[in-house]
C-alpha positions in Angstrom: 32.6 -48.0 68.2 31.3 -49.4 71.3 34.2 -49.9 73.1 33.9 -46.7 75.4 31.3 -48.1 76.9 31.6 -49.5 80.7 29.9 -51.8 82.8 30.0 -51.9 86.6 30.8 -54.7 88.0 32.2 -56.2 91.3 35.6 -54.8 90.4 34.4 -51.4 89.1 33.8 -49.9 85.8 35.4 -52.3 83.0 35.3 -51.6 79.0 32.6 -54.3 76.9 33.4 -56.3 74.0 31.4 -56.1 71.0 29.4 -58.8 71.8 28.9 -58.5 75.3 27.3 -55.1 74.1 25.2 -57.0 72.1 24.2 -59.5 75.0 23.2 -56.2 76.8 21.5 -55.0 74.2 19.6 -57.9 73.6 18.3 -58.3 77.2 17.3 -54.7 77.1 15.5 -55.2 74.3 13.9 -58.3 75.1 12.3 -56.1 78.7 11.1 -54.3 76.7 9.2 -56.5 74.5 7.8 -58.3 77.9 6.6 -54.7 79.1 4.8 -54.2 75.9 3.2 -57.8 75.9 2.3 -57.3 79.5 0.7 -54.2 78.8 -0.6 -55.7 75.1 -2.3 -58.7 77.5 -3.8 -56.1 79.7 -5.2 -53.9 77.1 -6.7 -57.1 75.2 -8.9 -58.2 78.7 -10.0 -54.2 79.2 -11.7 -55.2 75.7 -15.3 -52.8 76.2 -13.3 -50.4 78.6 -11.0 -49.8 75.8 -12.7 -50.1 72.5 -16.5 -48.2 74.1 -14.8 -45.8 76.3 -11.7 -44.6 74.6 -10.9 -45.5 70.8 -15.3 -45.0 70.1 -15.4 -42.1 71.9 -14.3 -39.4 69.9 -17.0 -39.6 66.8 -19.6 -39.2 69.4 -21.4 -36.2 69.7 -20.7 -36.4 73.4 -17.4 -36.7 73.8 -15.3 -34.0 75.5 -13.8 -32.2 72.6 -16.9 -32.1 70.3 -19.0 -30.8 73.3 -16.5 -27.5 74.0 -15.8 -26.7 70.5 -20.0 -26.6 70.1 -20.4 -24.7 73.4 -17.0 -22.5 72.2 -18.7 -21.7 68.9 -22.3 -20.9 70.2 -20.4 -18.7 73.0 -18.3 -16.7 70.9 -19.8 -16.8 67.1 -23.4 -17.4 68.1 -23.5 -20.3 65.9 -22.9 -24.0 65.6 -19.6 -24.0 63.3 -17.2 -25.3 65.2 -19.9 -28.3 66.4 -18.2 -31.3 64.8 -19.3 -35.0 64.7 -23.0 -34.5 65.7 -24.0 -37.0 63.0 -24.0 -40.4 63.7 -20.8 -42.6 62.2 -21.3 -45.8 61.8 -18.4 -48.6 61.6 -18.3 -51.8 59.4 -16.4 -54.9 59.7 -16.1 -56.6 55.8 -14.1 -59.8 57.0 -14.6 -62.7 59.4 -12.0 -62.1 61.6 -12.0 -58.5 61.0 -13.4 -58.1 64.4 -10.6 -60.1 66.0 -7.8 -58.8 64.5 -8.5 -55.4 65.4 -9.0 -56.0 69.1 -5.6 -57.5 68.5 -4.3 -54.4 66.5 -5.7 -52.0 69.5 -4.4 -54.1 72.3 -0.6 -54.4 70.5 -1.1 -50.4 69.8 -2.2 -49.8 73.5 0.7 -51.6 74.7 3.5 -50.1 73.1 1.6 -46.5 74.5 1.9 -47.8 77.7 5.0 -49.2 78.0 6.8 -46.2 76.2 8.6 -45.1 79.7 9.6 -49.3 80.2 11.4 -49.1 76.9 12.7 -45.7 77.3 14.1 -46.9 80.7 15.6 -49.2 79.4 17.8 -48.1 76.3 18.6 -45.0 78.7 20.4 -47.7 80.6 22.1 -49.4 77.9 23.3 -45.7 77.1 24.0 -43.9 80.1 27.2 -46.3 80.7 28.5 -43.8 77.4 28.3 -40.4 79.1 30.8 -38.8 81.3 29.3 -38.0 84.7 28.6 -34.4 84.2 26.9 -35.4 81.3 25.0 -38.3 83.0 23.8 -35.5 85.8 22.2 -32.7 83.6 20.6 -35.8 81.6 19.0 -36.8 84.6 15.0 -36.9 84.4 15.4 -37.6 80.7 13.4 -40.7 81.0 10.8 -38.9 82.9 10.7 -35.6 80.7 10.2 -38.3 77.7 7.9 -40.4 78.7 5.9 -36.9 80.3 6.3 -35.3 76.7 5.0 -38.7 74.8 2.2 -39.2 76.9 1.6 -35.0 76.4 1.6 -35.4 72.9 -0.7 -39.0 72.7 -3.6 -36.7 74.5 -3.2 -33.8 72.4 -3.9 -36.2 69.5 -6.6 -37.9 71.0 -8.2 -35.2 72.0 -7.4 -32.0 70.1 -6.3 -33.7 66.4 -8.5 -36.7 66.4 -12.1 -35.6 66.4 -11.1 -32.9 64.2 -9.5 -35.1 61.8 -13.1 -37.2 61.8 -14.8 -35.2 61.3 -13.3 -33.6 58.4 -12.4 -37.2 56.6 -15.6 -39.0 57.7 -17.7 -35.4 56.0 -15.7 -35.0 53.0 -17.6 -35.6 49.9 -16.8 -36.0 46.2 -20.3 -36.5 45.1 -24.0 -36.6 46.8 -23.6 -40.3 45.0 -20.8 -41.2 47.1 -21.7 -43.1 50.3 -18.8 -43.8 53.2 -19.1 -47.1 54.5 -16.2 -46.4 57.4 -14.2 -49.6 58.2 -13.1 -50.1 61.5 -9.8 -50.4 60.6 -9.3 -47.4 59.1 -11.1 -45.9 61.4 -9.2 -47.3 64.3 -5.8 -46.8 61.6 -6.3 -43.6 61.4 -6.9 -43.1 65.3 -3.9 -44.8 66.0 -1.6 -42.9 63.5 -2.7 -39.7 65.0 -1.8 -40.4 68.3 1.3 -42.2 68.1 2.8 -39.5 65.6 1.6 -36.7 68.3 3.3 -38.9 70.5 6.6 -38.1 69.0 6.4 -35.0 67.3 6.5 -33.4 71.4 9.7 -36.0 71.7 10.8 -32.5 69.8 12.8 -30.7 73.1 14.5 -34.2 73.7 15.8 -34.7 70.1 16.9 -31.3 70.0 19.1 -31.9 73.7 20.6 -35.2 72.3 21.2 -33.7 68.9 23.0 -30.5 70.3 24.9 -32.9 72.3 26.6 -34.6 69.4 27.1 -31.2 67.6 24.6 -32.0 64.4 21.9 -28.9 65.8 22.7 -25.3 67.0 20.6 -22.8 68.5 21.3 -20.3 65.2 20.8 -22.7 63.3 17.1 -23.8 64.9 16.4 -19.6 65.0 17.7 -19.2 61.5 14.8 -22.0 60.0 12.1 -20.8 62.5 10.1 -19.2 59.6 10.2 -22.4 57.5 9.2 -24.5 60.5 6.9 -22.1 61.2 5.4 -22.5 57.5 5.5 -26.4 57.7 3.8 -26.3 61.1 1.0 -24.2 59.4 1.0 -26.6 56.3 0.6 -29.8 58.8 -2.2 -28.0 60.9 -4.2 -26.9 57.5 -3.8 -30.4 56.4 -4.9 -32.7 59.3 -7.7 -30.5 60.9 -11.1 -28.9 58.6 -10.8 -26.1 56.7 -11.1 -23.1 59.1 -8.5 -20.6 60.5 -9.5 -21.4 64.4 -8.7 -25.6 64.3 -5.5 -24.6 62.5 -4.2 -22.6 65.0 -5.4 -24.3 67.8 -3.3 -27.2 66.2 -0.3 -25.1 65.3 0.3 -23.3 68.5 1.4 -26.6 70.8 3.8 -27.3 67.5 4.7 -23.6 67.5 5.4 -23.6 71.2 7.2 -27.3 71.1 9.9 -25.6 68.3 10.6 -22.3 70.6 11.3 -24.8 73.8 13.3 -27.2 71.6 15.7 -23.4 70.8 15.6 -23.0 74.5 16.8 -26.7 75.4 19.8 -26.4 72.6 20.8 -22.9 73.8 21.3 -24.4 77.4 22.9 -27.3 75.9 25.4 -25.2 74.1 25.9 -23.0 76.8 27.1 -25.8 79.2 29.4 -27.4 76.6 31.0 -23.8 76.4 31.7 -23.5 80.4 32.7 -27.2 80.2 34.8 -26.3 77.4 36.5 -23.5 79.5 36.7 -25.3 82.4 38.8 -27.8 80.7 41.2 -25.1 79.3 41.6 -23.3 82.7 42.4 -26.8 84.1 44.6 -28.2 81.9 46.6 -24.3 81.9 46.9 -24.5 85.7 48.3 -28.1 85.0 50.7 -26.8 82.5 52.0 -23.7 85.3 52.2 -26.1 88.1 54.6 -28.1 85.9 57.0 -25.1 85.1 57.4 -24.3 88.4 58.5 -27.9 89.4 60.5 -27.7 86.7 62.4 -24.4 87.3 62.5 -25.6 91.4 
């Protein structure tokens, strides 16, 4: 399976074992884990920077988000319903070390965020070796596109998804009884869930290119289930935001937009595998003619 692959060396390309994939592999991998613990250790001295100014920040009443969507509301409904998180939420640590292990939960979180265009990097290396050269060429920027699209889709969540999501969970009552007592590991949980899975929804437009590559997606076949992604986008939105029409489609339009691109991306895909298709014909018919007429000379 791996033996197409090629290393450069001092005498050129050369085909890899098995295992000498797997020593590549395993140094790529291992990078990659060094990026993330270098990042991880990073993250973990940043401690007030990181915990007060960023994973806090979004159930306060000041924070970006919560601010526009007050001043959106007053501006265009003349009243205070899209003002989330103006009540205070307060955060509880029920274990000993509960404190610790979440700033060691955050930093280990933090680091993989940040190192997400190390490890691309370096599996794109470990890959690239596979592709032909005109495939290697219109694949260039991939790493750059992904890591752009990751770090595109970690904001929107932080920003857009995660004070909505708040406050909707942190104001959701079963009973005037009923008192939340918020840990700060759920909290913090579901902060980091949100963000990451943002993170890789957007990685939508590069799974689409790798997948129309290998022939398992089409452009017809992306168009003929728009309206059902459409439908699950809709479903997603309703679930993860409060129950009103505007944070719904402010949620579903990025997703919305993400699916027409990732139809765009396969089309161009398939388009170029057709003309490299042809080209191969035309040159492998001109081969065939230039051999007849040796042969009849």
């Amino acid at each position: 399976m791996f033996k197409f692959l090629k290393k450069k060396g001092k005498g050129g390309e050369k085909e890899m074992s098995f295992l000498e994939h797997l020593e590549e592999l395993r140094w790529h991998i291992i990078r990659s884990v060094l990026a993330i613990v270098v990042f991880m250790v990073v993250a973990f001295v940043f401690k007030s920077f990181i915990f007060d100014n960023i994973i806090l920040a979004p159930k306060s009443p000041g924070f970006w988000t919560n601010r526009m969507l007050c001043k959106l509301g007053e501006t265009i409904l003349h009243n205070d319903a899209l003002c989330i998180n103006t009540k205070p939420l307060s955060l509880i640590s029920i274990k000993m070390s509960g404190q610790l292990t979440t700033h060691i939960a955050v930093s280990m979180v933090a680091g993989i965020i940040l190192a997400f265009p190390v490890i691309v990097w370096e599996f794109w290396k470990f890959f690239r070796p596979a592709l032909k050269a005109n495939e290697a060429q219109h694949a260039r920027g991939a790493v750059s596109a992904a890591s752009l699209l990751f770090f595109s889709g970690v904001l929107f969540g932080y920003y857009m998804l995660s004070p909505l999501s708040i406050h909707f969970l942190s104001s959701y009552r079963i009973s005037p009884e009923v008192t939340n007592q918020i840990n700060i590991r759920s909290y913090i949980g579901t902060l980091s869930s949100i963000c990451l899975a943002t993170g890789l929804v957007f990685e939508l437009p590069i799974i689409s290119y790798f997948l129309t590559k290998v022939g398992i997606v089409t452009p017809a076949f992306l168009r003929k289930y728009r309206k059902h992604a459409i439908v699950v986008i809709f479903v997603l939105a309703a679930i993860i935001t409060p129950p009103d029409v505007f944070s719904q489609t402010l949620v579903a339009i990025p997703l919305l937009m993400l699916y027409e691109v990732s139809i765009l991306i396969s089309r161009r895909v398939m388009n170029q595998k057709e003309r490299d298709r042809e080209a191969f014909f035309n040159d492998d018919g001109e081969n065939k003619d230039t051999e007849t007429e040796m042969s009849t000379s």
